[in-house]
C-alpha positions in Angstrom: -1.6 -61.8 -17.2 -4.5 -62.6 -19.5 -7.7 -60.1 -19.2 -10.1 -63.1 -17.2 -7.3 -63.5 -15.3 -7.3 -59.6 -14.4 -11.1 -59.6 -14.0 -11.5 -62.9 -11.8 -8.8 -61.2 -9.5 -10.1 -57.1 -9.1 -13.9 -58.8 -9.9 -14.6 -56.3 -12.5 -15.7 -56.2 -15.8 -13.7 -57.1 -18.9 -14.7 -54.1 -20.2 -13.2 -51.9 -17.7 -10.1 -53.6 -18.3 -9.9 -52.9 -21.4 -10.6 -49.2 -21.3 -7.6 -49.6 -18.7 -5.3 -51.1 -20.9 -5.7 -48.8 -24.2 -5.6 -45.2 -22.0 -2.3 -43.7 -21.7 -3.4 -42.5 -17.9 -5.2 -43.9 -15.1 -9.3 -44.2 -15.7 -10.9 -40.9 -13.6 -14.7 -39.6 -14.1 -15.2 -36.3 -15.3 -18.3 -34.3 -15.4 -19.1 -32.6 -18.0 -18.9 -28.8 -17.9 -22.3 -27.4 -16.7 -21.5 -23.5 -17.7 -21.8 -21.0 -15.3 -24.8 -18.3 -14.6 -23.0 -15.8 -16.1 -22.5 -17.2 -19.4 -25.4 -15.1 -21.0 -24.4 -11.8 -19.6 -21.0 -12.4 -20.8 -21.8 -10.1 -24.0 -23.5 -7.3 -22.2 -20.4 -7.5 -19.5 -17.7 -7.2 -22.5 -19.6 -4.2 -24.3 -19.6 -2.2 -20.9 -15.8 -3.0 -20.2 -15.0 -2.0 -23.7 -16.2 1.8 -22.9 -15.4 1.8 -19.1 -12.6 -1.1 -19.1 -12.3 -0.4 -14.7 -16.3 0.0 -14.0 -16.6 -1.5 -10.7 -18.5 -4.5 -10.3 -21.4 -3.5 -8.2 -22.1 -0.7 -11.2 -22.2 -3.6 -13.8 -24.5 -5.8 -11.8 -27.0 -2.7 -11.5 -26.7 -1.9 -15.4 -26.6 -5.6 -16.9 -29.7 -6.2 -14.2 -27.9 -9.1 -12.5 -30.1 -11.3 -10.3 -27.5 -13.6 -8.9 -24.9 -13.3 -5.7 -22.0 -11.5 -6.6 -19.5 -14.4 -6.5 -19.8 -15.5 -9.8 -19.6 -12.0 -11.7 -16.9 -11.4 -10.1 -15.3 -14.2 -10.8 -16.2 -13.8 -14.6 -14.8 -10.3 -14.3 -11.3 -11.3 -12.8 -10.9 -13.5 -15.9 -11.9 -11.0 -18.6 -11.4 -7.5 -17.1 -7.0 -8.3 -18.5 -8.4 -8.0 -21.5 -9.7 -4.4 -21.5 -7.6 -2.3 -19.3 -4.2 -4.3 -20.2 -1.4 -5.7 -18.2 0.5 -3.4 -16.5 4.2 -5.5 -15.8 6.3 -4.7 -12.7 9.9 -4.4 -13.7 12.8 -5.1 -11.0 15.0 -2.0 -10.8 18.9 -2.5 -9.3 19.8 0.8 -7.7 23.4 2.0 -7.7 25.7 2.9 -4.1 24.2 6.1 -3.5 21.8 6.8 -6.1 18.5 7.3 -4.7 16.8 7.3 -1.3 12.6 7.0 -0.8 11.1 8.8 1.5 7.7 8.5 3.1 5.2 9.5 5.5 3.7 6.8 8.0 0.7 7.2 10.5 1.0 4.4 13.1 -3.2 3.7 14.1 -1.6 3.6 18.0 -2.7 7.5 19.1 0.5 8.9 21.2 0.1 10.4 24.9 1.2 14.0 23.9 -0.4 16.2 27.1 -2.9 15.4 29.9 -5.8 13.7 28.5 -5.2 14.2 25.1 -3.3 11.7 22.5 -2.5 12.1 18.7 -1.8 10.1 16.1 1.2 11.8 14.4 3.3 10.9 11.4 6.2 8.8 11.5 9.1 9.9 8.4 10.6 6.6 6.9 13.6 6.7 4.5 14.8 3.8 2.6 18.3 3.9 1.4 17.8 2.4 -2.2 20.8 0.3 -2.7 21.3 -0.6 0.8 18.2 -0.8 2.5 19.2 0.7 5.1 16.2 2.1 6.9 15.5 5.3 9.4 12.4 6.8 11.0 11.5 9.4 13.2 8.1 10.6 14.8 7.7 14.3 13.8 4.8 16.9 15.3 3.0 17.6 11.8 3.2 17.1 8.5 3.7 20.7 7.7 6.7 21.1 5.3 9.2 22.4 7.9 8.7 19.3 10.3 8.9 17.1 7.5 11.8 18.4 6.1 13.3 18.7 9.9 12.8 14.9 10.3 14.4 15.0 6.8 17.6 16.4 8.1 17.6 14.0 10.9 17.5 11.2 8.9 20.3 12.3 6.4 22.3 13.5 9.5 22.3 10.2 11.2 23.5 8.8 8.2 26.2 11.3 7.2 25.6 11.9 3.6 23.2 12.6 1.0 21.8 10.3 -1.3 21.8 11.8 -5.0 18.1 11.6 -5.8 15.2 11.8 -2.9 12.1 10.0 -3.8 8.4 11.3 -2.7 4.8 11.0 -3.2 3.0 14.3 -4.0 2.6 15.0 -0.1 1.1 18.1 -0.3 3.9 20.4 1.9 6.3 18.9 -0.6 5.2 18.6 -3.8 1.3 18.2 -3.7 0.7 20.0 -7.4 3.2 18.3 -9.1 6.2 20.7 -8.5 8.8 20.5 -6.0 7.6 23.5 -3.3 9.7 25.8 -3.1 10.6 25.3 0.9 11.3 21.9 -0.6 13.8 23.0 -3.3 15.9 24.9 -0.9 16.5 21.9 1.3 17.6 19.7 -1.5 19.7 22.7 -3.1 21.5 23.1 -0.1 22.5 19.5 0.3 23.8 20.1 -3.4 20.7 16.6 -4.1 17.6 16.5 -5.7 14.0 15.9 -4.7 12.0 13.4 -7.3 8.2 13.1 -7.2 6.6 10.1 -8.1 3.5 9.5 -10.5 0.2 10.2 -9.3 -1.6 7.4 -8.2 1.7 5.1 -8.3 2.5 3.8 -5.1 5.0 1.1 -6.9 7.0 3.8 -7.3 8.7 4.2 -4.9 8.1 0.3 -3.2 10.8 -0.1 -0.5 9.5 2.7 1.5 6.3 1.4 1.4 7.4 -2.1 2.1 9.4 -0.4 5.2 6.0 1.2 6.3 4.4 -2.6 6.3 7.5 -3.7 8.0 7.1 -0.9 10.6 3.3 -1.6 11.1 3.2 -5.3 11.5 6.7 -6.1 13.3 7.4 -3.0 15.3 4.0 -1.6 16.5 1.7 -4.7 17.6 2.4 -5.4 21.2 4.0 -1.9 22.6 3.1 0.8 24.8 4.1 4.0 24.4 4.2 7.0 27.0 5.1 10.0 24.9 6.9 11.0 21.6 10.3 10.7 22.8 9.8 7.0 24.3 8.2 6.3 20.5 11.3 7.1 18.9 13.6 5.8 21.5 11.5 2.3 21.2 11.8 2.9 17.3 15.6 3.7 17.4 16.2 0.2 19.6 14.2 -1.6 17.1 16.0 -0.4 14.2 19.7 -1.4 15.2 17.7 -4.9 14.9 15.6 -4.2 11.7 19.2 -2.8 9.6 20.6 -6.1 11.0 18.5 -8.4 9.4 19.1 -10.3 6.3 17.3 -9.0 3.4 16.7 -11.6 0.5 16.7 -9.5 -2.6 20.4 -7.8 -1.9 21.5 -11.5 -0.5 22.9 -9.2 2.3 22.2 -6.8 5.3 21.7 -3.3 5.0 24.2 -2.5 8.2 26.7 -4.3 5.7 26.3 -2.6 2.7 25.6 0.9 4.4 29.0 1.5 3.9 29.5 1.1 0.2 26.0 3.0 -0.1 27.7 5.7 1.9 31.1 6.3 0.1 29.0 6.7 -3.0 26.5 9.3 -1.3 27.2 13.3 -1.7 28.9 14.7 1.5 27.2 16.8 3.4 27.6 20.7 3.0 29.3 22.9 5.7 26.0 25.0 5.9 22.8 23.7 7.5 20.1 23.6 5.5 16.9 25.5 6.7 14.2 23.1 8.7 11.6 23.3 10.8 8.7 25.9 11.2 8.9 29.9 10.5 7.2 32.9 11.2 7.2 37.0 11.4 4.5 38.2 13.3 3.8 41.6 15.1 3.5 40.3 19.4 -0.3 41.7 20.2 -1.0 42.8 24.2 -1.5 39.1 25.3 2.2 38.5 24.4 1.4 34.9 23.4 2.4 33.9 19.6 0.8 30.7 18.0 2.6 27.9 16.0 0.7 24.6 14.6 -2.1 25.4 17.2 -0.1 26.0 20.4 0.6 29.6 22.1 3.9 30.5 23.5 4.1 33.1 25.9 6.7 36.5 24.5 8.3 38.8 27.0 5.5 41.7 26.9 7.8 44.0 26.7 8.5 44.2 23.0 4.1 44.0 22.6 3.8 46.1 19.1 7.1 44.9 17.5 7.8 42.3 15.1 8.9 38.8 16.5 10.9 36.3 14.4 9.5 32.4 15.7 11.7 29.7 14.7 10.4 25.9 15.3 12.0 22.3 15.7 10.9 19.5 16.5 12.1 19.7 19.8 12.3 23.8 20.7 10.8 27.3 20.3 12.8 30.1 19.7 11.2 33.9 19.5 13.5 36.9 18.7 13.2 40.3 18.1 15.7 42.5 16.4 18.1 39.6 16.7 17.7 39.3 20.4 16.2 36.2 22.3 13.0 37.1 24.2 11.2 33.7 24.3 12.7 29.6 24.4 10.5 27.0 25.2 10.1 23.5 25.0 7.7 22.9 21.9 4.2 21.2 23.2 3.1 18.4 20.5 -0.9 18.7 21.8 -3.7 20.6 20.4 -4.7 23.9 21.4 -2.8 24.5 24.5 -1.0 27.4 25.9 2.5 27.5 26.9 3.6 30.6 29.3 6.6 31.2 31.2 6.2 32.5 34.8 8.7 35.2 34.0 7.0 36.5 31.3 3.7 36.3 33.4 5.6 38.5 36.1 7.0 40.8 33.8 3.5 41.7 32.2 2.4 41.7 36.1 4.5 44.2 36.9 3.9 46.7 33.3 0.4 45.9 34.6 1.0 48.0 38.2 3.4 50.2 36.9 0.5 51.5 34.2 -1.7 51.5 36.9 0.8 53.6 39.2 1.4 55.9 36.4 -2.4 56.3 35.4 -3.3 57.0 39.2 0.1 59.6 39.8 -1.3 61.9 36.5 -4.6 61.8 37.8 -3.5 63.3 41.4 -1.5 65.7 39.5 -5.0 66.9 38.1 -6.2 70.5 39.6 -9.8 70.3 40.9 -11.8 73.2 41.0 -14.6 74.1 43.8 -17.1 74.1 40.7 -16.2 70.5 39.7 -14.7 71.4 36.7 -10.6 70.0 36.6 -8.0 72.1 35.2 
C-alpha cells in the first residue's frame, strides 16, 4: 500500500508514516529522564555508606541535612546500600534422614487463662525435624532451662528417637553465652546427640523452625479460644495431625510420609531418662511452704529445719526429704500464688496445740512462792 494511500486512510501525516515504517518497534512517547532530588546528595550519601555501610536512613538524612520526604532517599539508598555492605546469598541446604532437628521457642500474642483472673503469655517449644519436616510443639510454664529441656524430652519422646544434631538459638537457659550450658550438655549427652547453636544474630540459621513458628502464628492461632494450658496443647496436638499431613513443596512430599525414613536414621533412645524439669535443695523454714518459678507449695511441717529435695515437671511437684515423699502437688502455671494442702495445714494445726499444750503443762509444773519469786 503506497504511503498517501496509508495517510488518506489513518488521516495522518506522511511523516508519521514514515517514522512508522523505518522503526523496528511500534512508535511510543518517552519523556525524557528529569533526575531525581537526590541526585546531588548522591556523593555525600556514598562517602557516609563507605565508613558506616548499614547507617540507618533517618541518621543520613540528619547528617547530609536532607530537606525532602523520605521516599526518595530511601529509594536512592535501596539501590546503592548492595554496594557497600555486600550481598549476602542464601544457599539451599538438603538435610539427610536423621541428621539434624531445629528447635525453637514461640510466644503466641493470645495470653492463656492460667488461675482466676490472671492470664500469661507462655512459650510454646517447636521442633522441626530437618529432613522430614515433621513438626511438634508443646506449651511449657517458663523458659527456664529445665522446662525447656522437659518440653524437649516430650517432643523427642513422641517421636521415638533422637535426631543426631539439635539446632538452637543462643536462648539464654541454653546456650545464651555462646556455650552449650551445662544442664544443656547433660540432656544431649544422655540421648548419646548433640546440641548446635547457631550464629548470633542469624535467624536463617536455623529457617524451618522459624518458618513453623509463622506457620503456627498465622494458621493455627487466629480464630481460637483457649481455656487453659492443657486445652492449648490439646487444640495444638489436633491441629498438628493436620499440619504433618500436608503437602510440603520443597520435599515434593508430606512429613507424616517421610517421618519414617527420618526415623530409622535417627539415634535410639537410651534406656535411662535424661534429667528434665526444674531442681532444687533447700532447707523447709517454719511456714513449711517451698517456692519454685514464683509459686509456694506447702511441705509437711514436720521435717521444718531439714533439707528438702523439689523436683518439677511440667505437669507435677514432687518434695522429698531423705528420700521420703512429704509433698505432691499439681504444679500451678500463675504468678505468685500459693499452693497448700489441707493436710499439711492440719498437721501444722495440730504441732501448733501440741506446742501450746506443752508450753502451758511446764509452766504449771513451775513452783510459786508466797514472795512471788518461782522456783
Amino acid at each position: 500500500m503506497p504511503i498517501k494511500a496509508i495517510v488518506r486512510r489513518l488521516g495522518i501525516s506522511r511523516n508519521t508514516v514514515r517514522r512508522a515504517l523505518a522503526s523496528d518497534e511500534p512508535p511510543k512517547y518517552q519523556r525524557a529522564p528529569t533526575g531525581s532530588v537526590a541526585d546531588p546528595f548522591e556523593p555525600q550519601i556514598r562517602a557516609l555508606l563507605s565508613e558506616w555501610p548499614t547507617m540507618p536512613a533517618p541518621v543520613i538524612a540528619e547528617r547530609i541535612g536532607w530537606p525532602y520526604s523520605m521516599s526518595p532517599l530511601k529509594k536512592r539508598l535501596t539501590l546503592i546500600r548492595p554496594e557497600y555492605v555486600g550481598i549476602d546469598p542464601v544457599d539451599r541446604v538438603a538435610y539427610e534422614p536423621g541428621q539434624v532437628a531445629q528447635c525453637d521457642l514461640w510466644f503466641p500474642e493470645t495470653p492463656i487463662p492460667v488461675a482466676a483472673g490472671q492470664r500469661r503469655v507462655l512459650p510454646v517449644l517447636v521442633m522441626t525435624l530437618g529432613f522430614s519436616r515433621f513438626m511438634t510443639a508443646t506449651m511449657i510454664p517458663s523458659r527456664q532451662g529445665g522446662d525447656i529441656l522437659a518440653g524437649m524430652w516430650w517432643s523427642i519422646r513422641g517421636i521415638g528417637r533422637v535426631t543426631k544434631t539439635l539446632i538452637w538459638d543462643r536462648e539464654s537457659a541454653i546456650g545464651g553465652n555462646g556455650r552449650v550450658t551445662t544442664l544443656a550438655a547433660a540432656f544431649a549427652g544422655t540421648l548419646a546427640t548433640q546440641i548446635k547453636l547457631a550464629p548470633p544474630r542469624d535467624p536463617e540459621y536455623k529457617g524451618m523452625v522459624e518458618r513453623a513458628n509463622q506457620f503456627l502464628e498465622t494458621s493455627f492461632l487466629p480464630g481460637r479460644l483457649f481455656a487453659s494450658p492443657a486445652d492449648f496443647n490439646q487444640q495444638l496436638d489436633d491441629w498438628l495431625v493436620k499440619a504433618n499431613a500436608r503437602t510440603v513443596r520443597s520435599i515434593a512430599g508430606r512429613p507424616v510420609d517421610l517421618l519414617e525414613t527420618d526415623y530409622q536414621a535417627m539415634i535410639p533412645l537410651p534406656p535411662v531418662r535424661p534429667q528434665v524439669g526444674l531442681r532444687n535443695r533447700i532447707r523447709l523454714s517454719r511456714d513449711y511452704h517451698v517456692r519454685l518459678d514464683t509459686v509456694d507449695y506447702s511441705v509437711d511441717p514436720r521435717v521444718i529445719g531439714k533439707f528438702v529435695d523439689i523436683v518439677a515437671s511440667t505437669d507435677t511437684v514432687t518434695i522429698t526429704c531423705d528420700g521420703n515423699l512429704v509433698a505432691r502437688h499439681h504444679r500451678s502455671w500463675a504468678r505468685q500464688g500459693v499452693v497448700t494442702d489441707p493436710a499439711h495445714a492440719a498437721t501444722a494445726a495440730q504441732m501448733r496445740a501440741a506446742l501450746a499444750e506443752d508450753r502451758q503443762r511446764r509452766q504449771a509444773a513451775v513452783r510459786h512462792h508466797t514472795d512471788g519469786h518461782t522456783g
